[in-house]
N, C-alpha and C positions, 0 to 999 in steps of 0.2 A: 504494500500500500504506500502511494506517495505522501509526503507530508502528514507524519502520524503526530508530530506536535500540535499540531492542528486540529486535529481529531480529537485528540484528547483535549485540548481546551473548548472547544464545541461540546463535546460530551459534559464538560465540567459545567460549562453555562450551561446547559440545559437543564440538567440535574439540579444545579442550584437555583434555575427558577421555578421548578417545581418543588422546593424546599419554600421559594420566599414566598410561591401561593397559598401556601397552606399559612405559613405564618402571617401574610394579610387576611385570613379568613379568620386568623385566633383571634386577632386583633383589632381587626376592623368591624366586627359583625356586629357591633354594636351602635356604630354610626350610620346614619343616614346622608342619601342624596350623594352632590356631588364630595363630598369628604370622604366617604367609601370607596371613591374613587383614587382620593389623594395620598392612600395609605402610602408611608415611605417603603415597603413590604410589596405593595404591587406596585410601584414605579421600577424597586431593583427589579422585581420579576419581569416587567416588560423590557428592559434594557436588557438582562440577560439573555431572553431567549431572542431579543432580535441580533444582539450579537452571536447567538447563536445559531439562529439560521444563514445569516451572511456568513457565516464559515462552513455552513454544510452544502449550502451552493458549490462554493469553489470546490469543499472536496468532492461535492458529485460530480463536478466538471474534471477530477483526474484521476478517480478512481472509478472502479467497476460500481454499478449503483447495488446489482443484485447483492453485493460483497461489503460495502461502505454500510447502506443502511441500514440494515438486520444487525450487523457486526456494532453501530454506534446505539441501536434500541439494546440491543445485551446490556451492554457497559452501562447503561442508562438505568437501567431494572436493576440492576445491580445498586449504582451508586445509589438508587431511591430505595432500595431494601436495607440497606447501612445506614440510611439516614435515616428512616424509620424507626430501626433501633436506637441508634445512640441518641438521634436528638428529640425522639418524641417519645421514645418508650413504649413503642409496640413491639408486639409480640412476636416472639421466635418461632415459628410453627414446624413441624414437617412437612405441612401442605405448601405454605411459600416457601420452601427450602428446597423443598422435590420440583414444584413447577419453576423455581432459577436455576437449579440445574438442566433441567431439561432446556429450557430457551440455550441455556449454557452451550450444550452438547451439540446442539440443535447449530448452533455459529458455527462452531467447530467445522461442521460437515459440511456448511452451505461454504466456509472458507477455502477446502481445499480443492 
């Protein structure tokens, strides 16, 4: 894969804007109108993931798509199953355990 620094900072902003929507959701839910809008929590989320999709353009543009975008949603299930843990304190199951692996295993195959 060309430009895998890249990859992994696209995957990092995306995972962290689905970290800071949930935390405009803890936080915000209480306000109304436009102020719900103005959470500092969803402004990071929306600058994340737009930074994050400007770099998943370019890497679709030089990498195999079939290969780049399965292979960056893995990474992504991933990082949102870690953060789940450590930063909000749910729960370890073996049902999302067994079904990360499998997406897991699943990359693996569609990579080679």
């Amino acid at each position: 894969m060309q430009l895998p620094w890249l990859m992994a900072l696209a995957i990092l902003l995306n995972a962290s804007a689905q970290v800071t929507i949930k935390l405009a959701g803890q936080t915000g839910i209480d306000r109304t109108g436009i102020y719900q809008w103005l959470s500092p929590w969803l402004l990071l989320a929306l600058t994340c993931y737009g930074l994050s999709f400007l770099l998943t353009v370019k890497l679709y543009a030089v990498n195999p798509l079939s290969v780049v975008a399965p292979f960056m949603a893995a990474c992504i299930f991933l990082l949102i199953y870690v953060a789940g843990v450590m930063l909000f304190s749910e729960a370890i199951t073996w049902q999302k355990t067994l079904g990360l692996t499998f997406i897991i295993i699943g990359i693996l195959f569609l990579s080679r």
